[in-house]
Backbone as JSON Lines, residues from 0, in Angstrom:
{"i":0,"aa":"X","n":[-2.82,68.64,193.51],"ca":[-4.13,68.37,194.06],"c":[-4.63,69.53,194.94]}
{"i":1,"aa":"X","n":[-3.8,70.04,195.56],"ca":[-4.35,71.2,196.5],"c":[-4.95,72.37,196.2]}
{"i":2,"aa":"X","n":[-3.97,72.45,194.53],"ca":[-4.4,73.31,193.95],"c":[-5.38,73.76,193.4]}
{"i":3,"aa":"X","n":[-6.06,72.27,192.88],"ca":[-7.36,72.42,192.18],"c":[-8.41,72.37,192.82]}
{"i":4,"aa":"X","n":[-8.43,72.13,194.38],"ca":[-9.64,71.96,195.39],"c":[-9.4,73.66,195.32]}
{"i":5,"aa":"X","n":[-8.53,74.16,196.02],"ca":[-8.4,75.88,196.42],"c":[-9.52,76.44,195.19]}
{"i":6,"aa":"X","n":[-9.18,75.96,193.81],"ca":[-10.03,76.77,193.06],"c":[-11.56,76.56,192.64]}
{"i":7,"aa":"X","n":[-11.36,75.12,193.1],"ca":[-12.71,74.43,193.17],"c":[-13.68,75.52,194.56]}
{"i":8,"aa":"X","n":[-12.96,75.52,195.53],"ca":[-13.48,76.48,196.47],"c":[-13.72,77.91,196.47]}
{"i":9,"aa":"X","n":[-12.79,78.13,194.83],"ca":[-13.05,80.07,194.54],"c":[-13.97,80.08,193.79]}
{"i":10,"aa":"X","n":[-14.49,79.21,192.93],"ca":[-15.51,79.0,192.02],"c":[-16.6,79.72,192.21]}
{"i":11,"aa":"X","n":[-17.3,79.35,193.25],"ca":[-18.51,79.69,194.35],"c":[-18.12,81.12,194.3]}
{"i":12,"aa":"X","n":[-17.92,81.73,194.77],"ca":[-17.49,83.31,194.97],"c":[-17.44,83.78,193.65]}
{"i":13,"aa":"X","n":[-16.79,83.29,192.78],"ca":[-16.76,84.22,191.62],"c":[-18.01,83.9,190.85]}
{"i":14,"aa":"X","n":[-18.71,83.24,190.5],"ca":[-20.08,83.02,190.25],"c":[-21.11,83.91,190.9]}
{"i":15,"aa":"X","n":[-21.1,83.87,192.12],"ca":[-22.01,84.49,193.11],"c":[-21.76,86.37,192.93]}
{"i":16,"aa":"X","n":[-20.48,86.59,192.66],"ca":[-20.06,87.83,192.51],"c":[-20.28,88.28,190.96]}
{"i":17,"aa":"X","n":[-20.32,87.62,190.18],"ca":[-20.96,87.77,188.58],"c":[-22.62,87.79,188.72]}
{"i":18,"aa":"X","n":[-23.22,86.86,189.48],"ca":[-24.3,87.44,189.71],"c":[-25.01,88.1,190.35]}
{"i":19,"aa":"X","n":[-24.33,88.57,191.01],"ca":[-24.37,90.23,192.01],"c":[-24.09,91.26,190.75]}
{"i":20,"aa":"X","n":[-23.08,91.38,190.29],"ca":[-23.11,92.01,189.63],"c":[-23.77,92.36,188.23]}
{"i":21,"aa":"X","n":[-24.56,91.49,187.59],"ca":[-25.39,91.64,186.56],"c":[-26.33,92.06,186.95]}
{"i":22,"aa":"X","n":[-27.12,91.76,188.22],"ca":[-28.27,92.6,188.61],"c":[-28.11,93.8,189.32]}
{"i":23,"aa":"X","n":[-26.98,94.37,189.27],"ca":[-26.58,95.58,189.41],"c":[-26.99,96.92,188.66]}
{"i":24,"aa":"X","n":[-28.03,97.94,188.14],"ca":[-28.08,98.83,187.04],"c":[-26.74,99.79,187.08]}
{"i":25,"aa":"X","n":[-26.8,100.14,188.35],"ca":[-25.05,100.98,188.64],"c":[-24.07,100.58,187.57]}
{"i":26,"aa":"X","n":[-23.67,99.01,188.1],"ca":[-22.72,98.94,187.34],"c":[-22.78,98.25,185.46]}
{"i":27,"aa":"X","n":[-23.65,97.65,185.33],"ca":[-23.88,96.94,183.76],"c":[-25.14,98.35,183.14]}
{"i":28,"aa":"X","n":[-25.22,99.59,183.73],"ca":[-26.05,100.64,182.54],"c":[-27.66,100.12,182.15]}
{"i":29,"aa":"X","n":[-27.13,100.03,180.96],"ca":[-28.11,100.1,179.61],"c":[-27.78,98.99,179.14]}
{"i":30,"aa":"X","n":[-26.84,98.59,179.65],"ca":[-26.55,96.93,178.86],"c":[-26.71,95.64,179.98]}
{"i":31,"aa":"X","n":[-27.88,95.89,180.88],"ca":[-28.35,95.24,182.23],"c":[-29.42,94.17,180.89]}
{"i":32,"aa":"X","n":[-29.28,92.98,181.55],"ca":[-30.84,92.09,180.56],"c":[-32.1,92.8,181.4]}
{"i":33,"aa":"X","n":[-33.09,93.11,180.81],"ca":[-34.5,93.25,180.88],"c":[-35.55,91.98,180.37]}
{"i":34,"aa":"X","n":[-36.2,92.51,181.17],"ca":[-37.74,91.09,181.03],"c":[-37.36,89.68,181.29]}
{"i":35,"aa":"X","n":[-38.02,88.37,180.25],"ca":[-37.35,87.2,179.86],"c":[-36.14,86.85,180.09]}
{"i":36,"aa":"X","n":[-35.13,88.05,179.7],"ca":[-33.63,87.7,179.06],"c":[-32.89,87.55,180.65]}
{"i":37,"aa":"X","n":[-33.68,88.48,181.31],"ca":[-32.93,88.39,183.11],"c":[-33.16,87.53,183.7]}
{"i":38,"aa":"X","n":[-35.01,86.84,183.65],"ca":[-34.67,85.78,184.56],"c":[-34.27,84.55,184.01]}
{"i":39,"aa":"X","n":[-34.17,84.67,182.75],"ca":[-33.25,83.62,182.27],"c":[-31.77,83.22,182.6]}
{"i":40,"aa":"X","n":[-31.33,84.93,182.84],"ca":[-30.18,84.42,182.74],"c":[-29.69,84.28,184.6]}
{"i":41,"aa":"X","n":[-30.85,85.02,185.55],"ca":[-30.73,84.52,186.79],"c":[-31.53,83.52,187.22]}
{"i":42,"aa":"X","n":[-31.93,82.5,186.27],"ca":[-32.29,81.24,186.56],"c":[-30.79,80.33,186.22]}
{"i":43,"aa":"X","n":[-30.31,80.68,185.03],"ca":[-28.87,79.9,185.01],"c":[-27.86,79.81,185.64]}
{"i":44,"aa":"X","n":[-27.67,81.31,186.2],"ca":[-26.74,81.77,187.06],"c":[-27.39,81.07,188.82]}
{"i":45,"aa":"X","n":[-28.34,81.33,188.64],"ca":[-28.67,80.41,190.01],"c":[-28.3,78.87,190.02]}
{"i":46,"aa":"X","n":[-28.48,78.16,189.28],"ca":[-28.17,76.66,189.08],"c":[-26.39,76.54,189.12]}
{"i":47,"aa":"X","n":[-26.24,77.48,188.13],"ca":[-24.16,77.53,188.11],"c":[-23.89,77.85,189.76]}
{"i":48,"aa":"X","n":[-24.58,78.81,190.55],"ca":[-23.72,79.38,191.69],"c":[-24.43,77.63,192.66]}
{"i":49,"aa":"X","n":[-25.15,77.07,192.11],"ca":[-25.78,76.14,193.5],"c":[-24.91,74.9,192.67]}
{"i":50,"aa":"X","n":[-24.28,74.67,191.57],"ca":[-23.84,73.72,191.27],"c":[-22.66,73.79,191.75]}
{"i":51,"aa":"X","n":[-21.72,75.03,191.62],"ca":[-20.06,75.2,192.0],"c":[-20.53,75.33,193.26]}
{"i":52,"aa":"X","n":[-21.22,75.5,194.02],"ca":[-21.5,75.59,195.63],"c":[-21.44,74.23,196.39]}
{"i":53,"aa":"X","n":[-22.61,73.18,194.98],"ca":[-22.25,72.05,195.62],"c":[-21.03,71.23,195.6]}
{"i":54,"aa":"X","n":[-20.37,71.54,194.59],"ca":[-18.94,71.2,193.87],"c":[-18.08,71.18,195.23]}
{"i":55,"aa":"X","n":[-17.76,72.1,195.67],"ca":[-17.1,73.01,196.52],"c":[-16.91,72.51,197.88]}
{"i":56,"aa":"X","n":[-18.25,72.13,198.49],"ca":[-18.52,71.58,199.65],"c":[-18.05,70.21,199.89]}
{"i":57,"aa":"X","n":[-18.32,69.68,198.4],"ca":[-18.41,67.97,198.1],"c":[-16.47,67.89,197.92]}
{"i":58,"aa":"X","n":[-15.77,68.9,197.28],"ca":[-14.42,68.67,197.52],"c":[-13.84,69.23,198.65]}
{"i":59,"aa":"X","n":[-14.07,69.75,199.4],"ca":[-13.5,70.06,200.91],"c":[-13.82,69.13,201.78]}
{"i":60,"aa":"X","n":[-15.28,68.58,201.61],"ca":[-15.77,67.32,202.36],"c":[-14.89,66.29,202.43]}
{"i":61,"aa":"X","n":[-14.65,65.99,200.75],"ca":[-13.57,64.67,200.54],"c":[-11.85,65.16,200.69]}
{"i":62,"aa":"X","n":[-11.5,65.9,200.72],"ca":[-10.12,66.17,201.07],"c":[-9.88,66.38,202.46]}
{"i":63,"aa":"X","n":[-10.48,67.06,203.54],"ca":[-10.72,67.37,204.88],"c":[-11.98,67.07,205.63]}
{"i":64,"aa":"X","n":[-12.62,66.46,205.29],"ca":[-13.77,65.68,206.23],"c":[-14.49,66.8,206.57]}
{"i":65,"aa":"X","n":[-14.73,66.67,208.26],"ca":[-15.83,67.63,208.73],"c":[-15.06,69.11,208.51]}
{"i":66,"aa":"X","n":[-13.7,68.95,209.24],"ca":[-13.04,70.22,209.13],"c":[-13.2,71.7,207.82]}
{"i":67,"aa":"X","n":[-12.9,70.44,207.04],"ca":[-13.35,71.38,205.31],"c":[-14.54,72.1,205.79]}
{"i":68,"aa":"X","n":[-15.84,71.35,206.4],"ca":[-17.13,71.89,206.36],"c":[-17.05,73.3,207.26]}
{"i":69,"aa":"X","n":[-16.0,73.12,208.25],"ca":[-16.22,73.97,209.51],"c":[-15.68,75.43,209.11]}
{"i":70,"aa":"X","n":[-14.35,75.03,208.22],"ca":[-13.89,76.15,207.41],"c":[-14.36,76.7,206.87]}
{"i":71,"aa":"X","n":[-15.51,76.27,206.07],"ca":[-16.44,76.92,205.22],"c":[-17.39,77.6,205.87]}
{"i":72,"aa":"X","n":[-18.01,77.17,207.12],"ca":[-19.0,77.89,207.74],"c":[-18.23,78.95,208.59]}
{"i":73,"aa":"X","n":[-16.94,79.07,208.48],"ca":[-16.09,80.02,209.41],"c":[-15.85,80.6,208.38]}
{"i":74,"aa":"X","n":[-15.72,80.55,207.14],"ca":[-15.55,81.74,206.27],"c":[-17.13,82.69,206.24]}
{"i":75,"aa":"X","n":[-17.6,81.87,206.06],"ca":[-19.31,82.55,205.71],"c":[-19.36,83.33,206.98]}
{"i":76,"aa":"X","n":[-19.17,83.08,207.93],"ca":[-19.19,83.87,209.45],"c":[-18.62,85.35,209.6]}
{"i":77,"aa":"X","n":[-17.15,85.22,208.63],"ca":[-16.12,86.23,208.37],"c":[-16.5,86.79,207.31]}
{"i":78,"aa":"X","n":[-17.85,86.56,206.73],"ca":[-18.1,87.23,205.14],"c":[-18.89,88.17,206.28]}
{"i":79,"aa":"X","n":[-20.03,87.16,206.69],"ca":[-21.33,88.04,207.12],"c":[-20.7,89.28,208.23]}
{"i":80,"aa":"X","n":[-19.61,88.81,209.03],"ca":[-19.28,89.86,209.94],"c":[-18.59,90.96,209.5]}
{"i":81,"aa":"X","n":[-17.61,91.08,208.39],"ca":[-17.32,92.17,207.6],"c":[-18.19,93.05,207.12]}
{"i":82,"aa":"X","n":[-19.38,92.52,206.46],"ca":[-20.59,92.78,206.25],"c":[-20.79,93.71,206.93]}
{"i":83,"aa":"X","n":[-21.22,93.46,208.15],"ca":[-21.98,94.21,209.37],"c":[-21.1,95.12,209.9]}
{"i":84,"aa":"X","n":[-20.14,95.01,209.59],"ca":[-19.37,95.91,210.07],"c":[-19.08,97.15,209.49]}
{"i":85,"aa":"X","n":[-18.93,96.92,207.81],"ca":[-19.29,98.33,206.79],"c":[-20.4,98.51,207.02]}
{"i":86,"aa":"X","n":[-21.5,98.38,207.14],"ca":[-22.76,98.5,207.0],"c":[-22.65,99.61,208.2]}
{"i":87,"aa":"X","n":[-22.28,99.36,209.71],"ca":[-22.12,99.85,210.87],"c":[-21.14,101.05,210.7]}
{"i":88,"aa":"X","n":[-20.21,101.18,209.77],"ca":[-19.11,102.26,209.57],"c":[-20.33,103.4,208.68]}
{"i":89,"aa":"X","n":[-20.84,102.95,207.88],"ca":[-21.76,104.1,206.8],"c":[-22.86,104.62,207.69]}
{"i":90,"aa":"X","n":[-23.25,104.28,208.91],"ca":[-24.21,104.53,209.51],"c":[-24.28,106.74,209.69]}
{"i":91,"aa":"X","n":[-25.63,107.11,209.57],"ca":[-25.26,108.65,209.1],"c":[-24.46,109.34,210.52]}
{"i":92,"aa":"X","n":[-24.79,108.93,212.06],"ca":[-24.01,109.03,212.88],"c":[-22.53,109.59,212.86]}
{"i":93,"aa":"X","n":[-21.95,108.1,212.25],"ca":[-20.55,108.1,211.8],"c":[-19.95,109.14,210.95]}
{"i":94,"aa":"X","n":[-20.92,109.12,209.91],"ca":[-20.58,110.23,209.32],"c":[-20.44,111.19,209.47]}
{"i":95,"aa":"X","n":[-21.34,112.11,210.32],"ca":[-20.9,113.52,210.53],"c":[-19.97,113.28,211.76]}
{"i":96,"aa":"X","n":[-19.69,112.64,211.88],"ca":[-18.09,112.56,213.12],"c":[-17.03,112.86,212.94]}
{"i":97,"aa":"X","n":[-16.98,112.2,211.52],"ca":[-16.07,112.52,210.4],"c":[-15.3,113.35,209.99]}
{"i":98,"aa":"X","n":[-16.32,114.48,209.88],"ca":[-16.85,115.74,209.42],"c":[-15.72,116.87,210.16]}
């Protein structure tokens, strides 16, 4: 049982990270969807990342109550602050310090 909530909870991330990455040109080229075919397929991909999102919440809810919830908003906390923190390392400052 533990096992399948943990992945029920990776779901979300790897969805969200597939659709980061399709609207990427860097990384998918010439083989990126154009027109129709994109927001089609980031209209689907939006519904999949808000469905395993709700999935996710709704099994941490029921296995750990509020706690599950708190974990989750303490991960998102530890996403966004990593975040800010590369963001703060690339700054051009930093860079020529480097140097």
């Amino acid at each position: 049982m533990p096992t399948s909530v943990f992945a029920m909870c990776l779901l979300p991330i790897a969805y969200f990270a597939f659709y980061w990455l399709m609207n990427q040109r860097k990384v998918m080229g010439d083989n990126m969807p154009r027109g129709a075919r994109r927001v089609l397929w980031n209209v689907l991909m939006g519904l999949a990342c808000l469905g395993a999102g709700i999935g996710s919440l709704w099994s941490l809810y029921l296995k750990l109550k509020w706690f599950g919830i708190f974990l989750f908003v303490f991960f998102l906390v530890m996403v966004a602050a990593v975040h800010y923190v590369r963001i703060g390392d690339k700054t051009p400052s930093s860079a020529e310090g480097s140097q």
